[in-house]
ZADO-1210 file (C-alpha; in nm, 4 decimals, padded with zeros to 6 digits):
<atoms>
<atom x="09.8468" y="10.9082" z="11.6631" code="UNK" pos="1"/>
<atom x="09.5188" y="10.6930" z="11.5649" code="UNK" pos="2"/>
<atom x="09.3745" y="10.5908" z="11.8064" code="UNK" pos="3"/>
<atom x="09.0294" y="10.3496" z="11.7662" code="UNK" pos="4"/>
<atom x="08.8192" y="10.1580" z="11.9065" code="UNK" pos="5"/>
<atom x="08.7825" y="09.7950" z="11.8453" code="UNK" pos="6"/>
<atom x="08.6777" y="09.4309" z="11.9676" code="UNK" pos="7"/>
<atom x="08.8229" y="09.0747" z="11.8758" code="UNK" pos="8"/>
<atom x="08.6956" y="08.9180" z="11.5775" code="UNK" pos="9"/>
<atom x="08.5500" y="08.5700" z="11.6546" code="UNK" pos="10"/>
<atom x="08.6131" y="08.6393" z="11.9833" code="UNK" pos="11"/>
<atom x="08.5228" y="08.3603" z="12.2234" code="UNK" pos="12"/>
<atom x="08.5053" y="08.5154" z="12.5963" code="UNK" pos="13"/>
<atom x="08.3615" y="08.8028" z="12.7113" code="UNK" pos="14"/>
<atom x="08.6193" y="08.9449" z="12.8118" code="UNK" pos="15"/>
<atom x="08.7714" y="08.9431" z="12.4538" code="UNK" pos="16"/>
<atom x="08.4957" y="09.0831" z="12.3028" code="UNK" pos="17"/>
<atom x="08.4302" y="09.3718" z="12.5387" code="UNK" pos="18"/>
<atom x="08.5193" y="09.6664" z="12.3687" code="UNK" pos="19"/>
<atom x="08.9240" y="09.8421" z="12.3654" code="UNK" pos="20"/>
<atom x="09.0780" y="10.2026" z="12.3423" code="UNK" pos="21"/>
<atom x="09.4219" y="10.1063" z="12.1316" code="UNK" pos="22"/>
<atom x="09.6877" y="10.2991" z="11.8914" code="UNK" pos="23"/>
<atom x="09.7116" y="10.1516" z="11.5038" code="UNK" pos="24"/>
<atom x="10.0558" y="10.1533" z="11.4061" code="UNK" pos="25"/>
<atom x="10.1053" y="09.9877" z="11.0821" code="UNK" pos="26"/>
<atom x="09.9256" y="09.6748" z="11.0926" code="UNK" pos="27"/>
<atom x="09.8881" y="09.6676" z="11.4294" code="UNK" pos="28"/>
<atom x="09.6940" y="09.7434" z="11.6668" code="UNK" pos="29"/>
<atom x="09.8333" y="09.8068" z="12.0706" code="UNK" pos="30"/>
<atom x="09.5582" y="09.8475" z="12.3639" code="UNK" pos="31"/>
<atom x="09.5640" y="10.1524" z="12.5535" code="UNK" pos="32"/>
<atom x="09.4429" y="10.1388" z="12.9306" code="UNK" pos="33"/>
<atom x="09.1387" y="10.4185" z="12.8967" code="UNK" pos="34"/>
<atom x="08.9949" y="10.6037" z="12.6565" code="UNK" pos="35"/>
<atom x="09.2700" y="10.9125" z="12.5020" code="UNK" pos="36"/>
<atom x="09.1060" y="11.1885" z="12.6609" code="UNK" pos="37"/>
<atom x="09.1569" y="11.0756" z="13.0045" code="UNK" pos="38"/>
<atom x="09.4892" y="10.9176" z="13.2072" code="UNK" pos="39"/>
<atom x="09.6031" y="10.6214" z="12.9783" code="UNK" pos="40"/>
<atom x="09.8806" y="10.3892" z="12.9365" code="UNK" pos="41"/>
<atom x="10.0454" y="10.1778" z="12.6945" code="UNK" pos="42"/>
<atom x="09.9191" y="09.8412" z="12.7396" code="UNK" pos="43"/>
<atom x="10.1310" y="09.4933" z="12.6977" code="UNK" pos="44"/>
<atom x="09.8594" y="09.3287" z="12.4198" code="UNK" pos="45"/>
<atom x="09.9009" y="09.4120" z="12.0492" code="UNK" pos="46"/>
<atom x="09.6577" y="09.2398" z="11.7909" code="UNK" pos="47"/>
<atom x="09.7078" y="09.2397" z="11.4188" code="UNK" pos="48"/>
<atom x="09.4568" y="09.4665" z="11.2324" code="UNK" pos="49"/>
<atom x="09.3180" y="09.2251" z="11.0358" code="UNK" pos="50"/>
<atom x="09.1964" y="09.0102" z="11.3815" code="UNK" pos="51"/>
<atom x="09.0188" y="09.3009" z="11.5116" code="UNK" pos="52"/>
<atom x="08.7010" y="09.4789" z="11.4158" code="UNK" pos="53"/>
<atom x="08.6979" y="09.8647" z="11.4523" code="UNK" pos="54"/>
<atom x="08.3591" y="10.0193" z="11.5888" code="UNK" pos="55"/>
<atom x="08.2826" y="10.3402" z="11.6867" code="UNK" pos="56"/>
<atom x="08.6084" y="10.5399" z="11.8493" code="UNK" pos="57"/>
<atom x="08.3412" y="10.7763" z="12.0777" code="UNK" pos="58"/>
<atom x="08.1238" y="10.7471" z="12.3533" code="UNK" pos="59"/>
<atom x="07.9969" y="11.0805" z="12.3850" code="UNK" pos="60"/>
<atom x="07.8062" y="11.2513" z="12.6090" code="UNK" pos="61"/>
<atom x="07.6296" y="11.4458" z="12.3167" code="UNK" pos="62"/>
<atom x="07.6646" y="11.5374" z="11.9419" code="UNK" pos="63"/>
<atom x="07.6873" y="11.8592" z="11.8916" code="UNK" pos="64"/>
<atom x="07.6555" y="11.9496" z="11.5136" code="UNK" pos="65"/>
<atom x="07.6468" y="12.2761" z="11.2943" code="UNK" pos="66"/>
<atom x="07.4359" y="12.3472" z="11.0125" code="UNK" pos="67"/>
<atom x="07.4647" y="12.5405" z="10.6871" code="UNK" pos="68"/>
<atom x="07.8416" y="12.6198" z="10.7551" code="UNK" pos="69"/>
<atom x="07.9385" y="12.5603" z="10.3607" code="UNK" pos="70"/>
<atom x="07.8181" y="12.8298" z="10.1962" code="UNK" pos="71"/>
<atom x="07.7553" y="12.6290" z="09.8538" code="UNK" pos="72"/>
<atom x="07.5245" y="12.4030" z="10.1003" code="UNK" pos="73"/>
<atom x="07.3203" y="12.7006" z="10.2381" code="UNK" pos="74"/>
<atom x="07.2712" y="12.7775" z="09.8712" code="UNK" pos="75"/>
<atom x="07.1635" y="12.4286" z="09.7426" code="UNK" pos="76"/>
<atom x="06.9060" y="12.4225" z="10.0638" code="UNK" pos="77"/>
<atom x="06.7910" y="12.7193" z="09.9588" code="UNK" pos="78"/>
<atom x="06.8716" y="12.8694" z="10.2671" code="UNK" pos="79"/>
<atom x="07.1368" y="13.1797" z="10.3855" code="UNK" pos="80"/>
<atom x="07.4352" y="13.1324" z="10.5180" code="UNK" pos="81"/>
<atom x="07.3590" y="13.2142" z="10.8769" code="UNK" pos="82"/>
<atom x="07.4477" y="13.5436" z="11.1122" code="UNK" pos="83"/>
<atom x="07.5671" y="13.2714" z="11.3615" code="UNK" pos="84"/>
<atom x="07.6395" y="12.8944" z="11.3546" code="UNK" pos="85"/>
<atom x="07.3243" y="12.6997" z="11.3470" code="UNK" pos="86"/>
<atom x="07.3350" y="12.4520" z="11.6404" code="UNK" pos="87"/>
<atom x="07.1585" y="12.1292" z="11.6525" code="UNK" pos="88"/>
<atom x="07.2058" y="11.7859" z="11.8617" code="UNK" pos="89"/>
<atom x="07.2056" y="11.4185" z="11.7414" code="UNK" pos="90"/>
<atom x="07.1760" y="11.1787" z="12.0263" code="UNK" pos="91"/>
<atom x="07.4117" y="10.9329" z="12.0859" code="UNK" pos="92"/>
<atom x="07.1790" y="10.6622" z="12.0526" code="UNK" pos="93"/>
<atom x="07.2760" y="10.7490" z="11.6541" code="UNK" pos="94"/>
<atom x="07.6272" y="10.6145" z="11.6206" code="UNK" pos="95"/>
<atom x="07.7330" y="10.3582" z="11.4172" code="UNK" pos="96"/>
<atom x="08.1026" y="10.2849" z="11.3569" code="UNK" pos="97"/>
<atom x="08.2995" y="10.1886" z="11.0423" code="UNK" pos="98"/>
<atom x="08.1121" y="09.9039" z="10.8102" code="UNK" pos="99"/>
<atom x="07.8696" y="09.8845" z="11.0595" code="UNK" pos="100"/>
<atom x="07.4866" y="09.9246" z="10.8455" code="UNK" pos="101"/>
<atom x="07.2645" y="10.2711" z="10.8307" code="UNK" pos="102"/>
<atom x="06.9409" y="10.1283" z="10.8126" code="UNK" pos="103"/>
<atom x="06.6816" y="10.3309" z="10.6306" code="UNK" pos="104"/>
<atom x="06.3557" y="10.4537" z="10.8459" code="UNK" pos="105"/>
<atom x="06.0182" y="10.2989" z="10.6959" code="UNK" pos="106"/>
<atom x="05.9071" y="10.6831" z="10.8304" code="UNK" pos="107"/>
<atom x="06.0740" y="10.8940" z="10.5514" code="UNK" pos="108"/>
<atom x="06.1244" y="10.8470" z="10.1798" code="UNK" pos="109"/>
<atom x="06.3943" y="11.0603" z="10.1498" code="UNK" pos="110"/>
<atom x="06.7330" y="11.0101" z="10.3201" code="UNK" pos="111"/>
<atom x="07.0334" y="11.1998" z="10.2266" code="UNK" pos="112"/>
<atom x="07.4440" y="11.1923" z="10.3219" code="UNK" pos="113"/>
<atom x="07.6124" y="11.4614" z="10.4472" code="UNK" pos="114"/>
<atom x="08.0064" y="11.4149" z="10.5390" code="UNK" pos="115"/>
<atom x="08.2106" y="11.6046" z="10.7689" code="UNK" pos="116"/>
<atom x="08.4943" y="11.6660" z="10.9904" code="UNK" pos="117"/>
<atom x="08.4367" y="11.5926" z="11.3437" code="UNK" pos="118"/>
<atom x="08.6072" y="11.7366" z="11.6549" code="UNK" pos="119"/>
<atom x="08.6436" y="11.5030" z="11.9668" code="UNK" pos="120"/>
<atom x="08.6349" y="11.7045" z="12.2284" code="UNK" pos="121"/>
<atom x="08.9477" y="11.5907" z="12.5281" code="UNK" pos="122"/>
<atom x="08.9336" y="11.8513" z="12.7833" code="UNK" pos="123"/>
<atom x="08.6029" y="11.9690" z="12.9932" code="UNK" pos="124"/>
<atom x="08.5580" y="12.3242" z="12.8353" code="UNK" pos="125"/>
<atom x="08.3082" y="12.5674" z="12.9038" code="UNK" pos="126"/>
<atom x="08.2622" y="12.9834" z="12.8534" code="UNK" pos="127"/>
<atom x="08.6306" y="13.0102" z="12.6337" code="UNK" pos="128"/>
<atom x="08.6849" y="13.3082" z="12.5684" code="UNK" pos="129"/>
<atom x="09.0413" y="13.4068" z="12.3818" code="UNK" pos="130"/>
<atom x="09.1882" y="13.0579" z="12.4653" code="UNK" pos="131"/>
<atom x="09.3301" y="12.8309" z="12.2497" code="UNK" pos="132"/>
<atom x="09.0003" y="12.6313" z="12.1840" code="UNK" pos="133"/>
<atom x="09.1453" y="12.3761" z="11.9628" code="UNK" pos="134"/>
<atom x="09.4111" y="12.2638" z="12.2612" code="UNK" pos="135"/>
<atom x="09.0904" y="12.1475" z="12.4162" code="UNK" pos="136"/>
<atom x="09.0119" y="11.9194" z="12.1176" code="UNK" pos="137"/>
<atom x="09.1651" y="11.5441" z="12.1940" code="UNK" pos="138"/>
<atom x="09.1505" y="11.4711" z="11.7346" code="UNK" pos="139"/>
<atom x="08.9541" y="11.4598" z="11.5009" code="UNK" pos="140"/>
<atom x="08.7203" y="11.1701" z="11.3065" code="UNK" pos="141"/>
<atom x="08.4738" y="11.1397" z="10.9991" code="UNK" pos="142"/>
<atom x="08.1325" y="11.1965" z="11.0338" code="UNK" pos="143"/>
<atom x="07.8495" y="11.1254" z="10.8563" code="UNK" pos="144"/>
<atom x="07.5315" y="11.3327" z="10.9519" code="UNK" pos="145"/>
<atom x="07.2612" y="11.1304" z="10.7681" code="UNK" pos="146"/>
<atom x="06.9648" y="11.2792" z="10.7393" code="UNK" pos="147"/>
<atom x="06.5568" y="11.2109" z="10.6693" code="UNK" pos="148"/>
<atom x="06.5055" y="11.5065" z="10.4571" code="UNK" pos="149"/>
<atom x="06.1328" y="11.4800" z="10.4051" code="UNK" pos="150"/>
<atom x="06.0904" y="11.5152" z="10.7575" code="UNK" pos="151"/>
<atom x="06.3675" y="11.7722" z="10.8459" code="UNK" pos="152"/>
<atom x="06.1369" y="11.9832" z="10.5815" code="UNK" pos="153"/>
<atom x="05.7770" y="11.9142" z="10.6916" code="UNK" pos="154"/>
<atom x="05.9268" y="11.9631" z="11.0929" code="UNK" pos="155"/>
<atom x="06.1234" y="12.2511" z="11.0293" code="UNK" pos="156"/>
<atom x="06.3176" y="12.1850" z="11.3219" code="UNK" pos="157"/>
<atom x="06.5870" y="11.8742" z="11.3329" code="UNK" pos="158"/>
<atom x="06.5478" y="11.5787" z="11.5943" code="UNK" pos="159"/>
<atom x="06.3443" y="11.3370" z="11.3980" code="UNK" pos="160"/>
<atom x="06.5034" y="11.3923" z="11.0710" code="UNK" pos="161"/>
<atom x="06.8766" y="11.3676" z="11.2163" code="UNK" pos="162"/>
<atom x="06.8150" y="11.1549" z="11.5186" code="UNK" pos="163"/>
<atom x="06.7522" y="10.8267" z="11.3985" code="UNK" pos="164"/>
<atom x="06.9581" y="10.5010" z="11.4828" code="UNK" pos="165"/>
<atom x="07.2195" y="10.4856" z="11.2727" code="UNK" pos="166"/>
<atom x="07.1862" y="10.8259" z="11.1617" code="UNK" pos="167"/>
<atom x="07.5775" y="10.8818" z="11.2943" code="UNK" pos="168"/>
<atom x="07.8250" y="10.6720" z="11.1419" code="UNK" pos="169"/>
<atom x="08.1647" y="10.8170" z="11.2858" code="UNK" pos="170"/>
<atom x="08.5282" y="10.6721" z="11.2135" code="UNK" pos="171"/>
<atom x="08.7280" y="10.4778" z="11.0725" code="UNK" pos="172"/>
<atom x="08.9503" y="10.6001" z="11.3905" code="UNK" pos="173"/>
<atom x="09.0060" y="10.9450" z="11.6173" code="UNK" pos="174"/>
<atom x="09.3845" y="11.1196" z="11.4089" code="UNK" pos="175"/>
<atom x="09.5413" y="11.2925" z="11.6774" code="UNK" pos="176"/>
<atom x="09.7940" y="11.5091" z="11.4435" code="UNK" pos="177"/>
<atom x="09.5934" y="11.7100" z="11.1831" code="UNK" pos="178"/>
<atom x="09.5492" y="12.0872" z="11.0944" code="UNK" pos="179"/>
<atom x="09.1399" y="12.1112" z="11.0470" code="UNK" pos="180"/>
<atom x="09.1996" y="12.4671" z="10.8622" code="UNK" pos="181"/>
<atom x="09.2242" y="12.3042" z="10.4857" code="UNK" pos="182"/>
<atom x="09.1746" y="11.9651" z="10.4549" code="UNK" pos="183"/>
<atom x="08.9443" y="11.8016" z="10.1836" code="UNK" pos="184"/>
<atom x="08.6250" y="11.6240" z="10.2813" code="UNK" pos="185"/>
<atom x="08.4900" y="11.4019" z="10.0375" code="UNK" pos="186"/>
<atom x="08.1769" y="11.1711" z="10.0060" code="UNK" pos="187"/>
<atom x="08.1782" y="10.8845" z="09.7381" code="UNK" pos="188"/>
<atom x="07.8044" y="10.6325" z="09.7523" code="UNK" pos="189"/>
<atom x="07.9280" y="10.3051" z="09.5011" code="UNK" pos="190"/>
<atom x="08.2136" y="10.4938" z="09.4264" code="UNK" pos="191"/>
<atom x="08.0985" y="10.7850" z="09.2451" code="UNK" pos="192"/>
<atom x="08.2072" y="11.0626" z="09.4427" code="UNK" pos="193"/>
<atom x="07.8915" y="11.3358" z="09.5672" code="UNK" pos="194"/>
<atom x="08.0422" y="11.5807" z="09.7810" code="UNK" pos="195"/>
<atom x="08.3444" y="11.7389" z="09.7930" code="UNK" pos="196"/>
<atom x="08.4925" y="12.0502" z="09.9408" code="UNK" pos="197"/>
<atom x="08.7617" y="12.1789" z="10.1936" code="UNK" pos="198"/>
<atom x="08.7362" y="12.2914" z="10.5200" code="UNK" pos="199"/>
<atom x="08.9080" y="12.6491" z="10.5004" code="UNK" pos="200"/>
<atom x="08.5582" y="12.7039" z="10.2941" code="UNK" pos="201"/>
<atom x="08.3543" y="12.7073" z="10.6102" code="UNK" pos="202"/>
<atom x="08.1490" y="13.0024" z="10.7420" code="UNK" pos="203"/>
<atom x="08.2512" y="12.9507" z="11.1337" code="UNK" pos="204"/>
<atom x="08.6353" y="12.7266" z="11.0989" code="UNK" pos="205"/>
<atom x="08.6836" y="12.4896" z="11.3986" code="UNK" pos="206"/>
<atom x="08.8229" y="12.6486" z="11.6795" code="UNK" pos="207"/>
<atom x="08.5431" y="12.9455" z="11.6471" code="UNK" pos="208"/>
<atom x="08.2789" y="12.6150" z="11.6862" code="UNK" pos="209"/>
<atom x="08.4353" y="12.5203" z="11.9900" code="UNK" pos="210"/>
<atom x="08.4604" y="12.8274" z="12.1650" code="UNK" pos="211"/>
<atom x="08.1350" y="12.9540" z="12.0649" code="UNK" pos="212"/>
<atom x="07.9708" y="12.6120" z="12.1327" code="UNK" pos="213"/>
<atom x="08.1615" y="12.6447" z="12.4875" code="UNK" pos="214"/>
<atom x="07.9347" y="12.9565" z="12.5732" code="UNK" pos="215"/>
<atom x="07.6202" y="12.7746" z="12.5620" code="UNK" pos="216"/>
<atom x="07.7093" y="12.3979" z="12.7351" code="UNK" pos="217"/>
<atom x="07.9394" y="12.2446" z="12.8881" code="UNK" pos="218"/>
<atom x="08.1587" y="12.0262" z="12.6270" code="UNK" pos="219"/>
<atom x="08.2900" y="11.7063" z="12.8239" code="UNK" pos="220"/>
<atom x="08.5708" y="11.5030" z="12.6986" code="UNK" pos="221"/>
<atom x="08.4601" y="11.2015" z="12.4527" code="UNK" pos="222"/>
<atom x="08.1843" y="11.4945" z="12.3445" code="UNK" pos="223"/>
<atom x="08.1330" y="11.5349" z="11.9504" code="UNK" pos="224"/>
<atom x="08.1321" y="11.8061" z="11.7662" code="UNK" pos="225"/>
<atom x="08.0203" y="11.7748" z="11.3689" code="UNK" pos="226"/>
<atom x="08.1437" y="12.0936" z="11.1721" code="UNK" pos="227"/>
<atom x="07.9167" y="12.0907" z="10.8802" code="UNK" pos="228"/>
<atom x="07.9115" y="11.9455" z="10.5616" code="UNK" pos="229"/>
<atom x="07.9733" y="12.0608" z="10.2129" code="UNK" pos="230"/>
<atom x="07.7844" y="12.1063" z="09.9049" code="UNK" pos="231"/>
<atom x="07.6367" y="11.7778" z="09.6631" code="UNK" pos="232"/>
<atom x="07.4577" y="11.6021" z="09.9737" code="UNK" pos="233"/>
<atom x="07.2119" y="11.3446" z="09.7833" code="UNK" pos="234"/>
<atom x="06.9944" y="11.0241" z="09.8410" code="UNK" pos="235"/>
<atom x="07.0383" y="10.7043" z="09.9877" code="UNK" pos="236"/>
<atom x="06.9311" y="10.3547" z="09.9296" code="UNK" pos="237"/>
<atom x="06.9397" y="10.0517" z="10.0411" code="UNK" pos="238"/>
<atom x="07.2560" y="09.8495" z="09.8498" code="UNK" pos="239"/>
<atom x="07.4401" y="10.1602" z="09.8328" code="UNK" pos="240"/>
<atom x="07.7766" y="10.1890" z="10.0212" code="UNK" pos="241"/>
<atom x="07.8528" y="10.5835" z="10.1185" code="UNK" pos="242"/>
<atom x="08.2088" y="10.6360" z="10.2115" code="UNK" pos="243"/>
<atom x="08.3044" y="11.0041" z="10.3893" code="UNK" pos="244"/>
<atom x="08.6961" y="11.0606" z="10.3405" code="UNK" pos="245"/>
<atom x="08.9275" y="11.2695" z="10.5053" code="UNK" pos="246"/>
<atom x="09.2704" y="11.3807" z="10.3639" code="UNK" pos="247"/>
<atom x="09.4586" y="11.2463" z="10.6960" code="UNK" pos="248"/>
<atom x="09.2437" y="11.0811" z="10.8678" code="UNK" pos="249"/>
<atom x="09.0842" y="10.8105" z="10.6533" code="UNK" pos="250"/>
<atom x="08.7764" y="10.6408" z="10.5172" code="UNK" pos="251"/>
<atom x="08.4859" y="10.5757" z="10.7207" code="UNK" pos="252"/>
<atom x="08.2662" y="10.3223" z="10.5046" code="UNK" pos="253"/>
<atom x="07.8858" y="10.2109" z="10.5672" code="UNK" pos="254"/>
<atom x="07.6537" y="10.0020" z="10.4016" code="UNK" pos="255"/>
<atom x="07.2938" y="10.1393" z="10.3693" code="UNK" pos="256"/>
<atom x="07.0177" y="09.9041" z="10.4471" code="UNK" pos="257"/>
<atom x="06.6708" y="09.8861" z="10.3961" code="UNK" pos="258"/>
<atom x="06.3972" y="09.9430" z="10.6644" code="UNK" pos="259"/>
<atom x="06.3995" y="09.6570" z="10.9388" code="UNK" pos="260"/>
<atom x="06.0386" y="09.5064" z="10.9205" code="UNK" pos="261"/>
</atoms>
């Protein structure tokens, strides 16, 4: 299934513009009753595709996102591949959804894409052990983990640099069927592609992340859960349009913008 997240275009009530869970099939799109990782029902209302406007298909409590799990990308940081996955947060104050704008900080000269495979979390999990971690795992999305790398060097540590708004554009929509071992992730800015790579190349594959992630917090359902991203991240600037695709899943497709005055 795809399942999204989406509001009327031109709506004219509130109530039509207030934001719904639904299933694309084809060209259509049919409301759900909640979001997929909790008790939901097929709804009556089906819109066309074309009259609705996807946005963001999470609502997480937290982003939960690895670092350095490409070995090519360890290596063009200059940095080692790590003894165990490097965890960092984005807050969800970050998220964007598809086509919606990442808008450059005035604070850093020096922002940078990085795609990826994201896990959506559908089952409260917490201290797995031998389970089957990725049965806890509701589908999975694109990511893009943008990134102010002048300040992720000069504060060695991650918040500022990754936890701008914006700095999360996730989508097009969540792909419920899909085998995260060795699928291609690709990043293309004005259609020149930048990054590409497959995820059977990572240091710590999916279902390690979530069990490992499980020992240290809670994951709740809606929760994100950004695997890494390959080799060939590079700059951003305003005009450009970065697109992060996902063999079976999709396209998710932003416009960069420059610094709001």
């Amino acid at each position: 299934m795809k399942i999204c997240r989406y509001v009327k275009r031109d709506a004219t009530s509130s109530d039509a513009a207030s934001p719904c869970y639904g299933l694309i099939e084809g060209d259509t799109v049919v409301e759900i009753s909640g979001p997929p990782w909790g008790q939901w029902s097929r709804g009556m209302r089906s819109s066309r595709l074309a009259d609705v406007r996807l946005i963001a298909p999470v609502e997480p409590t937290k982003i939960v996102c690895i670092g350095r799990n490409y070995a090519a990308h360890a290596a063009e940081m200059g940095n080692e591949v790590p003894k165990e996955p490097l965890m960092f947060l984005k807050p969800p104050s970050s998220i964007v959804g598809p086509e919606e704008a990442i808008v450059l900080p005035k604070y850093s000269q020096k922002v940078e894409h990085e795609g990826e495979l994201a896990l959506v979390v559908g089952r409260r999990c917490s201290q797995l052990a031998d389970d089957d971690a990725l049965s806890f795992v509701a589908g999975y999305t694109c990511l893009n983990d943008v990134t102010a790398r002048d300040l992720q060097k000069s504060d060695v540590q991650f918040t500022r640099a990754k936890g701008f708004d914006t700095f999360c554009a996730v989508g097009p929509y969540i792909e419920t069927a899909l085998d995260p071992a060795n699928v291609q992730v690709e990043t293309h800015v004005n259609g020149t592609r930048r990054q590409s790579g497959v995820t059977s190349l990572m240091i710590y594959p999916p279902a390690f992340l979530v069990r490992w992630i499980s020992r240290m917090m809670t994951l709740m359902p809606g929760d994100v859960i950004a695997t890494g991203t390959p080799a060939g991240v590079g700059p951003l600037v305003a005009g450009d349009m970065v697109e992060v695709s996902i063999a079976g899943i999709g396209v998710l497709r932003n416009p960069v913008q420059a610094p709001q005055a």
